[in-house]
C-alpha positions, 0 to 999 in steps of 0.5 A: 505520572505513568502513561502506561497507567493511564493507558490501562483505564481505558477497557477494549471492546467494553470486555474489561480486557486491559493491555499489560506493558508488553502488549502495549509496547508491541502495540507501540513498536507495530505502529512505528513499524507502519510508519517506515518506506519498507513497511509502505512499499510492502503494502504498495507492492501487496496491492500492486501485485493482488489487482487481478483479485482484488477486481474479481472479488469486487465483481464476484459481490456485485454479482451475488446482490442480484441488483443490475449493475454495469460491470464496466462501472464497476470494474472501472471504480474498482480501478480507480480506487485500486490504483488511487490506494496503491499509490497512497502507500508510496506518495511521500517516496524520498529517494534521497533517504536511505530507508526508502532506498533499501526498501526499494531494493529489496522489493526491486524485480520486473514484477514489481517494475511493471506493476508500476508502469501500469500504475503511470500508464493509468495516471497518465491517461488520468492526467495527473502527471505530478504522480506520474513525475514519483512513479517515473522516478522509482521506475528509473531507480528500479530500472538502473538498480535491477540485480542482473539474473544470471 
C-alpha cells in the first residue's frame, strides 16, 4: 500500500487540489524542521524580541472596537500570553543536547540575554519558579558562552 496514494484522496480546501509527492515531502521535511531546538529558539527569540509590537498591535484593536475597555487589562493579558507563548517555544530546552546547544549559540547576543531576563523577571514576579530554574539555566549558558565583541 502506498501511503502517498492514500494521501492524494483527500482534496484541500474542497477545491480538488491534490499534493504531488514533491509537495508532500517538502510538507513532511517542513514539519520535522518545526519539531528541531533551532526551529523553537527561532520562534522563542522572534516573539521575544517583537514584544513592543505585538502589545501595540493588541491596543491599536482594542481601540478601533470603540468599546470602553481598561488599557491596563489589556496590556496586562497581552503580556501574559506574550510571555506564556514565548516560553512554550523553549520548555523542553535540554542543554545536554547538542542540537539545543547550536541552537543557542547561534542566536547567542545581549538582545536576546535580556529578552529573557525580562521573560524570569516576569515569572519570578508570577512565582512560577520551575520556569524560571530553565531560563536561569540558558541565561548562565548564554552568559558564559557569549562571543566577545572586538
Amino acid at each position: 500500500m502506498d501511503i502517498n496514494k492514500i494521501f492524494r484522496l483527500f482534496e484541500i480546501d474542497g477545491e480538488g487540489i491534490t499534493i504531488s509527492d514533491e509537495e508532500l515531502e517538502s510538507i513532511q521535511k517542513f514539519k520535522m524542521f518545526k519539531d528541531t531546538p533551532i526551529y523553537k529558539i527561532g520562534m522563542f527569540v522572534k516573539i521575544i524580541l517583537n514584544y513592543n509590537v505585538i502589545q501595540n498591535q493588541i491596543i491599536k484593536i482594542f481601540k478601533e472596537s470603540n468599546q470602553d475597555i481598561d488599557f491596563e487589562d489589556i496590556e496586562e493579558a497581552g503580556r501574559i500570553l506574550h510571555y506564556n507563548r514565548a516560553f512554550e517555544w523553549i520548555k523542553d530546552c535540554n542543554l545536554e543536547d547538542e542540537c539545543w546547544v547550536e541552537g543557542w549559540l547561534f542566536r547567542n547576543d545581549e538582545e536576546v540575554i535580556v529578552g529573557i531576563e525580562r521573560l524570569n523577571f516576569y515569572f519570578e514576579s508570577e512565582e512560577e519558579y520551575e520556569k524560571c530554574g530553565i531560563l536561569y539555566e540558558i541565561i548562565t549558558f548564554l552568559k558564559s558562552n557569549l562571543a566577545s565583541e572586538d
